[in-house]
C-alpha positions as CSV (number, residue, x, y, z in Angstrom):
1,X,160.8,246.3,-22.4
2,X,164.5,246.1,-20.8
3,X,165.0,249.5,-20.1
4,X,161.0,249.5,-18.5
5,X,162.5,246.3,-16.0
6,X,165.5,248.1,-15.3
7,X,163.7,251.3,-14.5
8,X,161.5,249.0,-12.2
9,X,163.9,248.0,-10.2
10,X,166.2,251.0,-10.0
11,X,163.0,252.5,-8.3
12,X,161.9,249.7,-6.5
13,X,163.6,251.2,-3.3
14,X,162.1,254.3,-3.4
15,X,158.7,253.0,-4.4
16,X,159.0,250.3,-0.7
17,X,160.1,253.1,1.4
18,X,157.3,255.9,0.0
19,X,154.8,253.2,0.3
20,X,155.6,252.0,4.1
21,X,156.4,255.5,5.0
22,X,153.6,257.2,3.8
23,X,150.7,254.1,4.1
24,X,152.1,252.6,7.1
25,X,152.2,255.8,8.9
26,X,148.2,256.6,7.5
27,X,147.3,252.9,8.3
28,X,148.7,253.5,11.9
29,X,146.5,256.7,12.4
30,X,143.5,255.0,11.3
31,X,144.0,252.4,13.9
32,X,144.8,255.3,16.4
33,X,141.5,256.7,15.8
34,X,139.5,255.2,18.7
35,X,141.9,256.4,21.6
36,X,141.6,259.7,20.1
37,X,138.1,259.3,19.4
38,X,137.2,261.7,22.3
39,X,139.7,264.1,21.8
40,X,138.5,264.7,18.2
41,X,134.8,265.3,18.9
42,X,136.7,268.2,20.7
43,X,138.3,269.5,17.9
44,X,135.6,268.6,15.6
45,X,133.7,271.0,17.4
46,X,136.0,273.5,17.3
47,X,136.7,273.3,13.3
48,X,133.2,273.6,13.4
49,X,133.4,277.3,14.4
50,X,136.8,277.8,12.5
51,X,134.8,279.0,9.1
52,X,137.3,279.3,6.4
53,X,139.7,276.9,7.8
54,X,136.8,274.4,8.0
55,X,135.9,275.0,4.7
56,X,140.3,274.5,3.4
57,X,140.4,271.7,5.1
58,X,136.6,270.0,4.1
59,X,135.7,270.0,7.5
60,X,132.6,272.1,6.5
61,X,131.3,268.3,4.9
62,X,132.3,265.8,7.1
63,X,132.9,265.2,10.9
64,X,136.6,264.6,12.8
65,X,134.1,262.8,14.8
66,X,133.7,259.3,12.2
67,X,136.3,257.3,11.4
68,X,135.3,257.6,7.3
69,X,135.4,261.8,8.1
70,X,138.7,261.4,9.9
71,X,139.6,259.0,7.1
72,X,138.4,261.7,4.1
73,X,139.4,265.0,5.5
74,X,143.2,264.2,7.8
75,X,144.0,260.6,6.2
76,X,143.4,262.0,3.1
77,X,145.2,265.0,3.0
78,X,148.3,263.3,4.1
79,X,148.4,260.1,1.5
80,X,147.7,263.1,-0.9
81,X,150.5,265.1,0.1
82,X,152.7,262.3,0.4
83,X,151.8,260.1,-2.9
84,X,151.9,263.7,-5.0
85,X,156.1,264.6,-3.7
86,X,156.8,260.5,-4.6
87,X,155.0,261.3,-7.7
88,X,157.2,264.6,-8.8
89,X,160.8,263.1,-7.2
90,X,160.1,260.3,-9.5
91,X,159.0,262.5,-12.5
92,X,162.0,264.6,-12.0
93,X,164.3,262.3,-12.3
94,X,163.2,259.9,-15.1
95,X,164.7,261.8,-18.0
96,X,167.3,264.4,-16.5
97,X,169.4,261.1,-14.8
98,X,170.8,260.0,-18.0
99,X,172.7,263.5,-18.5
100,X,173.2,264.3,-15.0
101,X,175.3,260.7,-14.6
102,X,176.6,261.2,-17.9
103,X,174.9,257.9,-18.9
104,X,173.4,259.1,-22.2
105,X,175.9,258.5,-24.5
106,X,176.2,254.5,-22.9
107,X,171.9,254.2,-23.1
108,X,171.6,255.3,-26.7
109,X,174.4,252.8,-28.1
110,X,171.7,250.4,-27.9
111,X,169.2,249.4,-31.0
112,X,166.8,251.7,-29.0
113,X,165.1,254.6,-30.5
114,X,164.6,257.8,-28.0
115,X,160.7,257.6,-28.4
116,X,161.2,254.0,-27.1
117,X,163.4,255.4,-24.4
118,X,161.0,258.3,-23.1
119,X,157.9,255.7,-23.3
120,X,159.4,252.9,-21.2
121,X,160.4,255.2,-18.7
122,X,157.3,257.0,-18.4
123,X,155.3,253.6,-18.5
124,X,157.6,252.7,-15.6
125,X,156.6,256.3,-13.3
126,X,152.7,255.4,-14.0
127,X,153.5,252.2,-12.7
128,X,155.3,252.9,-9.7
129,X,152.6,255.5,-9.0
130,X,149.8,252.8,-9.1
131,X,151.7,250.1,-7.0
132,X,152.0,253.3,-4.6
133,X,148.5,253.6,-4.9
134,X,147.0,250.0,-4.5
135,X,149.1,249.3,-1.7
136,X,148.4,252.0,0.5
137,X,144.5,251.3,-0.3
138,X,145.3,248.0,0.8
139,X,146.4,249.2,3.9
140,X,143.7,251.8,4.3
141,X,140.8,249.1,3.8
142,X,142.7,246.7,5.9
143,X,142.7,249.3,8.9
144,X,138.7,250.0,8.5
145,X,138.2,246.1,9.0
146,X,140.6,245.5,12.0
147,X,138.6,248.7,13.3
148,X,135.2,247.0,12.3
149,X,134.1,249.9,10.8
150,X,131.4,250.4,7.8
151,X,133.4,250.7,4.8
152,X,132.3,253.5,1.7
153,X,133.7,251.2,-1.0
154,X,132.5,253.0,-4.2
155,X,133.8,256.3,-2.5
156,X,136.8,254.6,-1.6
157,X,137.4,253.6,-4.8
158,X,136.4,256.7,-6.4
159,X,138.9,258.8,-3.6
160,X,142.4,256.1,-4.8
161,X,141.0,256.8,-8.7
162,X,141.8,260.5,-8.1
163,X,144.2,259.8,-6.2
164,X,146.2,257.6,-9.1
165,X,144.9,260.3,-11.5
166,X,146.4,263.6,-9.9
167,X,149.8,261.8,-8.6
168,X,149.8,260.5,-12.7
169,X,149.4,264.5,-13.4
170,X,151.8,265.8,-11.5
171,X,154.3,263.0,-12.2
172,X,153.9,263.7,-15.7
173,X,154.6,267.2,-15.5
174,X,157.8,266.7,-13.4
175,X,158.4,264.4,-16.8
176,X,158.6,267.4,-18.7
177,X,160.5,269.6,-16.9
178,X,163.2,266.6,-16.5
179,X,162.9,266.0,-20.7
180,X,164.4,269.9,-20.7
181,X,166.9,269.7,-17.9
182,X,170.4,268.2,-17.8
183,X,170.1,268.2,-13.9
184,X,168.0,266.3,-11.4
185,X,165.5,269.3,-10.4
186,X,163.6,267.5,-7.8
187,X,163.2,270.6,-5.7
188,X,161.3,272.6,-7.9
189,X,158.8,269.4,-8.2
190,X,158.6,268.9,-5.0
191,X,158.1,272.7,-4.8
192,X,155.6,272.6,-7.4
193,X,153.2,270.5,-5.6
194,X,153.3,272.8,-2.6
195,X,152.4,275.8,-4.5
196,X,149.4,273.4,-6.1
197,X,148.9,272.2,-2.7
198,X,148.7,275.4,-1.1
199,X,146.5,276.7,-3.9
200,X,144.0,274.5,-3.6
201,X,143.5,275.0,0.0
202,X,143.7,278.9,-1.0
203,X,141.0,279.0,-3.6
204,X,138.5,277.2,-1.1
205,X,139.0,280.3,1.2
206,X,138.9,283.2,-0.8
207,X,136.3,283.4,-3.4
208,X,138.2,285.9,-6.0
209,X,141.0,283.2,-6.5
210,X,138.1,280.3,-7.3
211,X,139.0,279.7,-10.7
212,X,142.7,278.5,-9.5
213,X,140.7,275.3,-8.8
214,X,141.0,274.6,-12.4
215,X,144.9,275.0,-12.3
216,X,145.4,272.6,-9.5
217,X,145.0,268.5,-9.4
218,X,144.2,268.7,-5.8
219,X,140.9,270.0,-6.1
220,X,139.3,267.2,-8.0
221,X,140.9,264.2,-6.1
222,X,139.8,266.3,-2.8
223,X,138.6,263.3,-0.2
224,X,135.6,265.4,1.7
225,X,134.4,266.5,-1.9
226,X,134.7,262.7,-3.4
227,X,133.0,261.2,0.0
228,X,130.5,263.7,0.1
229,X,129.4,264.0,-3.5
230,X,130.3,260.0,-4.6
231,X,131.8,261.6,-7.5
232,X,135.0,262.8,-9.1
233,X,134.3,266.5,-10.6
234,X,134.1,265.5,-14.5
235,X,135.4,269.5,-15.5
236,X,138.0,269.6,-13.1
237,X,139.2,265.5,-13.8
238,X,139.3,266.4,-17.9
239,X,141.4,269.4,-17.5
240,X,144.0,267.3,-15.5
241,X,144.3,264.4,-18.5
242,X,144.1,267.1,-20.5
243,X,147.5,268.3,-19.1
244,X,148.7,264.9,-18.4
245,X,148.7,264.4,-22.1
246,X,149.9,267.7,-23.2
247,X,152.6,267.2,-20.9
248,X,153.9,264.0,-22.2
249,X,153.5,264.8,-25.5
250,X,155.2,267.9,-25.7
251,X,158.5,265.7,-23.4
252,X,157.9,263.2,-25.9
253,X,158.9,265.7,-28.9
254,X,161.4,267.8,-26.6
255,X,163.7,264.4,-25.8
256,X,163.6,263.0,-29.3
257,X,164.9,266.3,-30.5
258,X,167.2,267.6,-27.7
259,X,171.0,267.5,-28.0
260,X,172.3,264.5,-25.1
261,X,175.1,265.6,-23.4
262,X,177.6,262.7,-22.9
């Protein structure tokens, strides 16, 4: 597992920065909420009349005016957001690096098959996206208990599950398009998850485009649908491991047969 340690720590700057960036500044905002506690029964209300834009943004379900719907519709959306682009740059980069710093040639020198390679590496992205994951929940809980606020732990845990789960998704797709590319293409991952971001929120609107739900991980790891409903959507959650595993599978065969450029 060398090339797993290695990958560990090469990312372990990214995976600190992401973390406080994106938990620290969702962890502040929770313990923001009660001087704006006021102000957001004000724009609860006026969501509230907003229709469709209530219903993108799960507003429809639960209230700007608690803490757990502040946490589940704006919290939410933002360590979403945030944990799927760390997700894809990581993705992205995992196989394509090798080539693109014309370190390929060096890597495979060593009694190390390319299977080996592609599963270390990937092993290391699921476990960067997990630490991502458990310390930002950390934080989250952390903030409801310096607020002294009732804490929805099974929905909680449920919510970071998804969470883990989609990020895993789209991570491992950014895997596959890096297992075909000899160059870092972190802007069309991060590019992917707005288009899967944006059609999420889309498909909530306007009922002809409903069935793009299946097409995009945001929908099942949604926090107003997961702390409404105490459930993960089992369709929706199947379809993403199903393309989890088809993704990996098919960069699995792609790297082992490719031709490295030195």
């Amino acid at each position: 597992m060398t090339l797993y340690r290695h990958e560990m720590k090469m990312n372990l700057k990214s995976l600190i920065i992401w973390t406080l960036c994106v938990g620290g500044m969702c962890f502040g905002c929770i313990l923001l909420y009660t001087s704006l506690e006021d102000s957001l029964q004000e724009i609860a209300d006026a969501y509230a009349n907003m229709g469709a834009m209530s219903t993108a943004l799960g507003m429809d379900k639960m209230s700007l005016a608690t803490l757990t719907g502040f946490y589940a519709t704006e919290i939410a959306m933002m360590h979403g957001l945030g944990g799927a682009m760390f997700a894809a740059i990581l993705g992205t980069g995992m196989l394509s690096k090798e080539e693109a710093g014309h370190t390929s040639e060096f890597l495979n020198v060593f009694p190390i098959t390319r299977g080996q390679i592609v599963l270390e590496k990937y092993l290391a992205l699921l476990t960067n996206t997990f630490l991502f994951n458990l310390v930002c929940a950390l934080l989250y809980v952390l903030g409801f208990v310096l607020m002294g606020e009732e804490l929805m732990g099974t929905e909680m845990l449920l919510y970071h599950l998804a969470q883990f789960l989609m990020q895993a998704e789209l991570g491992t797709v950014c895997f596959l398009i890096s297992a075909f590319s000899r160059k870092n293409l972190m802007g069309a991952g991060l590019g992917l998850v707005i288009l899967l971001f944006a059609a999420d929120m889309m498909c909530r609107i306007i009922p002809a485009i409903e069935n793009v739900k299946y097409m995009t991980p945001f929908y099942y790891s949604n926090g107003a649908d997961i702390f409404t409903s105490g459930e993960i959507n089992g369709v929706m959650l199947a379809i993403g491991i199903g393309i989890l595993c088809v993704s990996f599978a098919v960069a699995l065969f792609q790297y082992t047969k490719k031709d490295l450029a030195a």
